[in-house]
N, C-alpha and C positions, 0 to 999 in steps of 0.2 A: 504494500500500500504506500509504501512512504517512497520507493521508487518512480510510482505512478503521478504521487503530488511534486516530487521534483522535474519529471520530465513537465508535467502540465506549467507546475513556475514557469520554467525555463523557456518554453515556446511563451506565456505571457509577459514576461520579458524581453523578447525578442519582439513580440508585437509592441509593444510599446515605443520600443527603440525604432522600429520601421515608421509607427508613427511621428516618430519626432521628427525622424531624418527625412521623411516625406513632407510634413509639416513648414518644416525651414526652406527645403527645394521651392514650396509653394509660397511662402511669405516671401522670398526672395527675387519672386519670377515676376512677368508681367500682368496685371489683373486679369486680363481676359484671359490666360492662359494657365492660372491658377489651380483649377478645380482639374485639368487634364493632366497638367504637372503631379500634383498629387496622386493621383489613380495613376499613373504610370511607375511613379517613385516605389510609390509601397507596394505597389503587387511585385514590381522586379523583383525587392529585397524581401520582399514577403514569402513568395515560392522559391526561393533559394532555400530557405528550412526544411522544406518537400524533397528536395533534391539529393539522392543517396549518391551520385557522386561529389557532392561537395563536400559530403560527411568522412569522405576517405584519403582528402589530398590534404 
């Protein structure tokens, strides 16, 4: 059980982190391009978590 709430931590963690980093991309962009900055940002670094070959390099 306790392995299960640290793997769940860990990816909310990581979402968090993708939110910020997505968050900044967007504050820092142009307004009208704001909301597509975002959704591009954080799903790239988001499905990198998904991804079992990054888990191995």
């Amino acid at each position: 059980m306790d392995t299960v709430l640290a793997i769940l931590f860990g990816v909310f963690i990581y979402f968090v982190f993708c939110l910020i980093i997505a968050g900044l991309r967007a504050l820092f962009s142009k307004p009208k391009k704001r909301k597509d900055n975002f959704k591009k940002t954080f799903w790239c670094f988001f499905l990198e978590t998904f991804n079992p070959f990054q888990w191995f390099s």
